[in-house]
C-alpha positions in Angstrom: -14.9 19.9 -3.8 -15.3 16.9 -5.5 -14.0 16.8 -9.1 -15.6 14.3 -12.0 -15.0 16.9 -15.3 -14.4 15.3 -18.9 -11.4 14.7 -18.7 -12.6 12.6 -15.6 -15.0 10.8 -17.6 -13.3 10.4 -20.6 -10.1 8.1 -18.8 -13.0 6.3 -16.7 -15.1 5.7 -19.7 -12.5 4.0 -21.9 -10.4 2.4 -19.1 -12.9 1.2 -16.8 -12.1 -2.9 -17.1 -8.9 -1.8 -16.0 -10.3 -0.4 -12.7 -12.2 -3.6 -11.7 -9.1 -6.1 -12.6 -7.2 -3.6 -10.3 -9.6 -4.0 -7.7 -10.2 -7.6 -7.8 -6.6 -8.1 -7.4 -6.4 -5.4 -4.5 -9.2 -7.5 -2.7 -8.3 -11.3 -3.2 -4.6 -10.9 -4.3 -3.4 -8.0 -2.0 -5.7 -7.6 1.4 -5.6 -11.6 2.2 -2.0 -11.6 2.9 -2.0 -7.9 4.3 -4.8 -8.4 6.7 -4.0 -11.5 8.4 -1.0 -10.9 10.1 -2.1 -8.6 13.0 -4.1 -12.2 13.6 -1.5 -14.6 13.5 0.9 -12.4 15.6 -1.2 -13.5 19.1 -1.6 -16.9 18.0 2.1 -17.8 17.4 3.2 -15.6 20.7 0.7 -18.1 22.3 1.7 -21.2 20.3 5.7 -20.8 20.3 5.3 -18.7 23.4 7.7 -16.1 21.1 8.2 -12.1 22.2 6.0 -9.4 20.6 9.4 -8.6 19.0 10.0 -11.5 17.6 6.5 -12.1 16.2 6.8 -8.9 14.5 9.9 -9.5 12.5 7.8 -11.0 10.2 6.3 -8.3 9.2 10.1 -6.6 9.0 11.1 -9.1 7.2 8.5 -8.9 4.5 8.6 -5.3 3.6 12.7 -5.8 3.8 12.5 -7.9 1.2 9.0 -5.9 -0.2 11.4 -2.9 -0.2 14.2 -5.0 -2.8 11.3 -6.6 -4.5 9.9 -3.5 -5.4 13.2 -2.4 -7.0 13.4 -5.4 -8.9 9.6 -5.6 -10.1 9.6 -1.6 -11.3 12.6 -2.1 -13.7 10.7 -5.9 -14.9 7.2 -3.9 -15.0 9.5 -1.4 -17.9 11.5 -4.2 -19.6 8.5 -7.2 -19.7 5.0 -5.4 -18.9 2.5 -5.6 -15.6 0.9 -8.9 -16.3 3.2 -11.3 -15.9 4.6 -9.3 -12.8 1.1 -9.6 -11.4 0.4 -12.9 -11.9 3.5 -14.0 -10.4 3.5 -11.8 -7.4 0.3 -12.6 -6.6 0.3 -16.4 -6.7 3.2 -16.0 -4.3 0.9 -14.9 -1.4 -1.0 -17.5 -2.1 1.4 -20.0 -1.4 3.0 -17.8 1.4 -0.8 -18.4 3.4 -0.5 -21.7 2.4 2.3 -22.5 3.9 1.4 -21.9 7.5 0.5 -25.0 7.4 3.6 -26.3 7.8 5.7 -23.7 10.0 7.7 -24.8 12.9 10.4 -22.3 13.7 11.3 -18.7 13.8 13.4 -19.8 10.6 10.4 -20.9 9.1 8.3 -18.2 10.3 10.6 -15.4 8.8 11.3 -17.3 5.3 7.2 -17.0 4.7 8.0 -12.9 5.3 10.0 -13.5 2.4 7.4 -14.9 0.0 5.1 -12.2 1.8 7.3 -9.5 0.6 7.8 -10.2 -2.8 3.9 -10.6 -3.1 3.4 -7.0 -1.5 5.8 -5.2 -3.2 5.4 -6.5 -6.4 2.3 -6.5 -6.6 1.8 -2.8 -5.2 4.2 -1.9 -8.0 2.5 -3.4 -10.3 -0.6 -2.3 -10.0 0.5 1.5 -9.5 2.3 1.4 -12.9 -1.2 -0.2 -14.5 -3.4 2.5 -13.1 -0.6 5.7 -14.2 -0.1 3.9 -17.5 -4.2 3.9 -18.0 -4.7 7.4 -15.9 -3.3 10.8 -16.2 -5.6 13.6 -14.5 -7.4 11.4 -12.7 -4.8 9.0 -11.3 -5.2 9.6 -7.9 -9.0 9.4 -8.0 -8.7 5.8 -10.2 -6.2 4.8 -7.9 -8.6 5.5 -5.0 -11.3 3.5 -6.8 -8.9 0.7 -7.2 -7.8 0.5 -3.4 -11.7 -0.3 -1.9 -10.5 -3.2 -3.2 -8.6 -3.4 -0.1 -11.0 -1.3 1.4 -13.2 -4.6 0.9 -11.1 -6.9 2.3 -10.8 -4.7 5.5 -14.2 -5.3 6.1 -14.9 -8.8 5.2 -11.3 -10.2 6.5 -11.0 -9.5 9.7 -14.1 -11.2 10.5 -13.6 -14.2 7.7 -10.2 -14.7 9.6 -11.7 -14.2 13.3 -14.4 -17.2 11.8 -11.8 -19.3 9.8 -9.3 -19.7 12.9 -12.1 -20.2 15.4 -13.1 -22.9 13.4 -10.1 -24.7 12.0 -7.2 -23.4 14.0 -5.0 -20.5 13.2 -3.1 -22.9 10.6 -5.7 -23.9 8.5 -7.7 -20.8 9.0 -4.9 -18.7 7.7 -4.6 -20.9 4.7 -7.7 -20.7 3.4 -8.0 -17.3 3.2 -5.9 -17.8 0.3 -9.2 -19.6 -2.1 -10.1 -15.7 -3.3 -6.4 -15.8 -4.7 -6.0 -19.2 -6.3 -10.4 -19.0 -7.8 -10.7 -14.2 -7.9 -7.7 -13.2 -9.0 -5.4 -15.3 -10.9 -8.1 -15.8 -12.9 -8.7 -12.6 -13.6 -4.6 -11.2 -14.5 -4.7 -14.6 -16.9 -7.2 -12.5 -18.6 -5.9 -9.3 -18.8 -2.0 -10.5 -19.9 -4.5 -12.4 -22.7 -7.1 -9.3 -24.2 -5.9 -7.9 -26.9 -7.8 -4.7 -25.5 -5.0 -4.3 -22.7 -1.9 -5.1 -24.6 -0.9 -1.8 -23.4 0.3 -4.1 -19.9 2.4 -6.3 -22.0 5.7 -6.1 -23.2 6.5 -3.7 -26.4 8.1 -5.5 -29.5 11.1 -3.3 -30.0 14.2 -4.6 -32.0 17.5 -5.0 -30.0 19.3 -2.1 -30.7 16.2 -0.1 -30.0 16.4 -1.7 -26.5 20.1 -1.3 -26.1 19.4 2.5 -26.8 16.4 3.2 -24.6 18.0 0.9 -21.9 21.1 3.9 -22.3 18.6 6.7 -22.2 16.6 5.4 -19.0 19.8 4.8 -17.2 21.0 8.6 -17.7 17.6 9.6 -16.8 17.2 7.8 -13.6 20.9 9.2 -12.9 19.9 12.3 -13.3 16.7 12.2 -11.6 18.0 10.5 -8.7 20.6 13.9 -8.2 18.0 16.4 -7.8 16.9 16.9 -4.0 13.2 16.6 -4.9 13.9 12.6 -5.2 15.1 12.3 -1.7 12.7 14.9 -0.3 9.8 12.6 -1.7 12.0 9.2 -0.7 12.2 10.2 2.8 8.9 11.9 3.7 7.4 8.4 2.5 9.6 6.3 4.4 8.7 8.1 7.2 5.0 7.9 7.4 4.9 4.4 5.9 7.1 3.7 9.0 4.5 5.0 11.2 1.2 4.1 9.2 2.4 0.1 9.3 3.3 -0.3 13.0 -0.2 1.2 13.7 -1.8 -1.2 11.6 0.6 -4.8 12.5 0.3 -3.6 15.8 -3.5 -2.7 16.2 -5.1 -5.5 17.9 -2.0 -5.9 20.3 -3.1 -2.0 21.2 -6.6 -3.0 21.2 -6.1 -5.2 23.9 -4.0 -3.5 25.9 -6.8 -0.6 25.9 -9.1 -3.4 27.5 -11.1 -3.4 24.7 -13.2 -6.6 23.6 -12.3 -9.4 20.7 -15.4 -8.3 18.9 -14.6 -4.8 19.0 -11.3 -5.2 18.0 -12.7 -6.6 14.9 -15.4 -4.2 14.5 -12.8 -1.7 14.7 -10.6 -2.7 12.0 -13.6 -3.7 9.6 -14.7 0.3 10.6 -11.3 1.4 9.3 -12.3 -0.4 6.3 -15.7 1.3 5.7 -14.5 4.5 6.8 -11.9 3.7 3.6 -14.7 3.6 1.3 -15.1 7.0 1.3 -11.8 8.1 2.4 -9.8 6.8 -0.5 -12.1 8.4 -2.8 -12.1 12.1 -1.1 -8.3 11.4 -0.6 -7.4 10.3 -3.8 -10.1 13.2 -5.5 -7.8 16.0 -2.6 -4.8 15.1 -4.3 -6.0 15.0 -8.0 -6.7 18.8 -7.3 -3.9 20.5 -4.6 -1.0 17.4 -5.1 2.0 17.9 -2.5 0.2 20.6 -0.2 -2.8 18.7 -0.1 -0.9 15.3 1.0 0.8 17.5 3.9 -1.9 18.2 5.4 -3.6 14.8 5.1 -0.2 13.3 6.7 -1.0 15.9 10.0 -4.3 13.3 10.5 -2.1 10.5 11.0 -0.1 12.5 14.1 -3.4 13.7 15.4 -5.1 9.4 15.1 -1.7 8.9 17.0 -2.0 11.1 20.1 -5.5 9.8 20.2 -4.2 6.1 20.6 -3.4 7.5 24.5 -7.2 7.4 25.1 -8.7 4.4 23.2 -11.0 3.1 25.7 -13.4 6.2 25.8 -15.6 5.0 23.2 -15.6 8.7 21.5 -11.9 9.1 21.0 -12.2 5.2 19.9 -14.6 6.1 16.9 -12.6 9.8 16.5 -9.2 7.2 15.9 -10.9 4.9 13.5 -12.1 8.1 11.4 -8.8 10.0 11.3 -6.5 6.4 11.0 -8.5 6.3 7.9 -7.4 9.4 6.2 -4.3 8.8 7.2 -3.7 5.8 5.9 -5.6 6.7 2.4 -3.1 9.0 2.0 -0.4 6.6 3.0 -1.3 4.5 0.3 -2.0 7.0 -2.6 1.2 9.1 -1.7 3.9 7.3 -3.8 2.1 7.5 -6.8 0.5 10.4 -6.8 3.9 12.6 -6.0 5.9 10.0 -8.6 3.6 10.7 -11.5 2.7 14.9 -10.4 6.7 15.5 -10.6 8.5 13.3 -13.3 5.2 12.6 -15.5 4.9 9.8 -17.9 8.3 8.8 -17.7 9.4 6.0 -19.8 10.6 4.7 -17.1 7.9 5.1 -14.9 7.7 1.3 -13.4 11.6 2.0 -12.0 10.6 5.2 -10.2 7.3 3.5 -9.0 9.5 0.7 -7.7 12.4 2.7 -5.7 9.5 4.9 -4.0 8.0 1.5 -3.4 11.0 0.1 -1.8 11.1 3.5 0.5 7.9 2.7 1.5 8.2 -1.1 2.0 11.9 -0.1 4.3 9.4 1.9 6.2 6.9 -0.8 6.4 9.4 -2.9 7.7 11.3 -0.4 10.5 7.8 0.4 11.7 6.4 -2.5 13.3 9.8 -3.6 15.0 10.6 -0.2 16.2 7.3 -0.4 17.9 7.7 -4.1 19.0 11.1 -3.1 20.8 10.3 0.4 22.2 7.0 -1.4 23.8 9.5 -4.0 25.2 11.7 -1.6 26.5 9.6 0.5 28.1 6.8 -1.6 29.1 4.0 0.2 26.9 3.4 2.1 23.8 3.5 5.5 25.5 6.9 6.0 24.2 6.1 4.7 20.8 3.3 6.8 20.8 4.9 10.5 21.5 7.8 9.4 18.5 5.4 8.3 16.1 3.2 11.7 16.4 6.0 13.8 15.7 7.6 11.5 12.6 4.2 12.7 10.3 4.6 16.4 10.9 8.5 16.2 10.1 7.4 14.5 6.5 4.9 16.8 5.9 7.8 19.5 6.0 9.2 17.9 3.8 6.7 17.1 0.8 5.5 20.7 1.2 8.8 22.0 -0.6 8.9 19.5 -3.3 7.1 21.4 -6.3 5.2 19.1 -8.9 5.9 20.6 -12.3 3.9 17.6 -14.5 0.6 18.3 -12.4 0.8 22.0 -13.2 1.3 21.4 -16.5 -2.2 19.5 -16.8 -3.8 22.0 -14.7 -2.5 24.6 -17.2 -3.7 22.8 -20.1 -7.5 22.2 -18.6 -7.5 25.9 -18.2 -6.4 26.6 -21.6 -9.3 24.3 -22.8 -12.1 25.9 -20.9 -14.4 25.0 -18.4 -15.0 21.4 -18.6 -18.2 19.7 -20.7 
């Protein structure tokens, strides 16, 4: 099943330094921020003696303003280049972690969601425009490669941040997980908007009227794009499983606990979503590389089926059967957007813009997703509701993707076949 032909080994071979910036940047730029919150959400109900609904507006309120961000970053990503996006976004979680420090107030609390969503969607943005800008049949494989970066941070973060608050409080715990940022990362996007041997993430020298024209041309494009059915049939089957992926994943130790289960398991469980990702991004990424939308419908069934399992976490079977399929699931969560974006409109010119809206679909779902869980649990007392809602929500997208027909992917599998078998 797995696929690694020339043409594989040709795009990994010349664009490898690429790969590891991408993966740096996922692990100390991306994960820190991402991975902390479903940790600071019981210490501030504790603290401030806040609702589980209000705790989790935080994470609304970043992928709200993720969602706009996202919009914002894709068209600077085509007018400016990735590099200075990244370096930008990404020192903003920094200081986003460092400033629970200093937070007080609900006002407070949400403003940081704001600094939090700029550094999540831009940065996601970002880095999906470097890898389809360096990757064309392998995208979703590279991409794959790229993301156990975050895979990483699952498994070193939850404990790092278990340790970090244990021993200096949750304030100074959270902020320190932002050192990998400020000493990793940084670093490492300084050196890429610098080498001359990836001026291909830079801005383009182009004379003004050849600006004003292509400016003209990639706003008729995006018009016209943006009327055929297949962009909303994408748009909304991605909304609607980030919606669900997210509140599992803000929301997991809350349902850990609730399910009796231990502090230490709760952390071994996330950190096992993380290794499970090791492999799961790659066979995810490497599924999609070779059957595109069909394949991605049926990953997005995995995510109903982790969901129904929620019901019975404490039997220690369905517990480990959860952490294997919420790891699939959310693999395929994360390599949807780009994989569908670049299998259907190809290398666009304006490739960053169309990167960014499905970004901002996602990040709107990212943000619905963990308050709609937040309330309904209010409401009602316990996730069961949440639960029965959020199993159906996957199969309805996967409907939805399956009609969607990617015309640039079978125009590379046509061409591989007109080459011959592979060296």
């Amino acid at each position: 099943m797995f696929n690694f032909d020339a043409a594989f080994r040709a795009e990994f071979r010349t664009s490898w330094a690429v790969l590891l910036i991408a993966f740096c940047t996922f692990l100390f730029g991306f994960s820190a921020p991402a991975y902390v919150l479903p940790f600071v959400f019981p210490e501030v109900i504790e603290h401030f003696g806040w609702t589980r609904e209000q705790a989790m507006l935080l994470a609304s309120s970043k992928y709200a303003v993720g969602a706009i961000c996202a919009l914002v970053v894709g068209r600077f990503v085509d007018r400016t280049g990735v590099w200075l996006a990244l370096v930008v976004n990404v020192s903003l979680g920094g200081i986003a972690l460092l400033s629970f420090l200093w937070i007080q107030s609900l006002t407070a609390y949400y403003a940081l969601g704001i600094l939090l969503g700029f550094a999540s969607g831009g940065t996601m943005v970002a880095l999906k425009v470097l890898i389809s800008r360096a990757f064309h049949h392998s995208q979703a494989t590279a991409m794959g490669v790229a993301l156990m970066g975050s895979v990483a941070g699952s498994v070193v973060l939850p404990f790092a941040i278990g340790g970090a608050i244990d021993a200096f409080g949750w304030r100074a715990g959270i902020a320190w997980m932002s050192a990998g940022i400020w000493l990793a990362a940084v670093p490492m996007l300084v050196f890429g908007l610098l080498s001359p041997r990836m001026a291909f993430g830079r801005r383009e020298d182009a004379t003004q009227a050849e600006r004003a024209t292509g400016a003209a041309e990639r706003s008729e494009t995006l018009r016209r794009v943006m009327r055929e059915p297949r962009f909303w049939l994408i748009g909304t089957a991605v909304f609607l499983v980030a919606l669900v992926d997210q509140a599992f994943t803000q929301h997991q130790v809350l349902i850990y606990s609730d399910a009796g289960i231990s502090r230490t398991w709760m952390e071994i469980g996330v950190s096992t979503i993380g290794v499970a990702g090791i492999v799961t991004r790659l066979i995810v990424g490497n599924i999609l590389d070779a059957t595109s939308n069909r394949g991605l419908a049926v990953l997005w069934w995995l995510l109903s089926l982790s969901v129904l399992m929620a019901f019975a976490l404490a039997s220690p079977v369905i517990f480990i059967a959860y952490i294997l399929f919420r790891a699939m699931g959310h693999s395929a969560v994360l390599l949807d957007t780009i994989t569908m974006t670049k299998h259907v409109w190809g290398k666009s010119a304006q490739l960053g813009t169309l990167l960014g809206i499905y970004t901002a679909f996602v990040s709107a779902g990212f943000a619905v997703g963990p308050w709609l869980m937040g309330w309904l649990h209010d409401v009602s007392g316990s996730y069961g509701p949440a639960y029965i809602l959020f199993a159906i929500i996957p199969v309805v997208a996967s409907l939805l993707i399956w009609r969607v027909e990617p015309v640039f992917w079978k125009q590379l599998r046509a061409s591989r076949s007109e080459a011959g078998p592979a060296a």
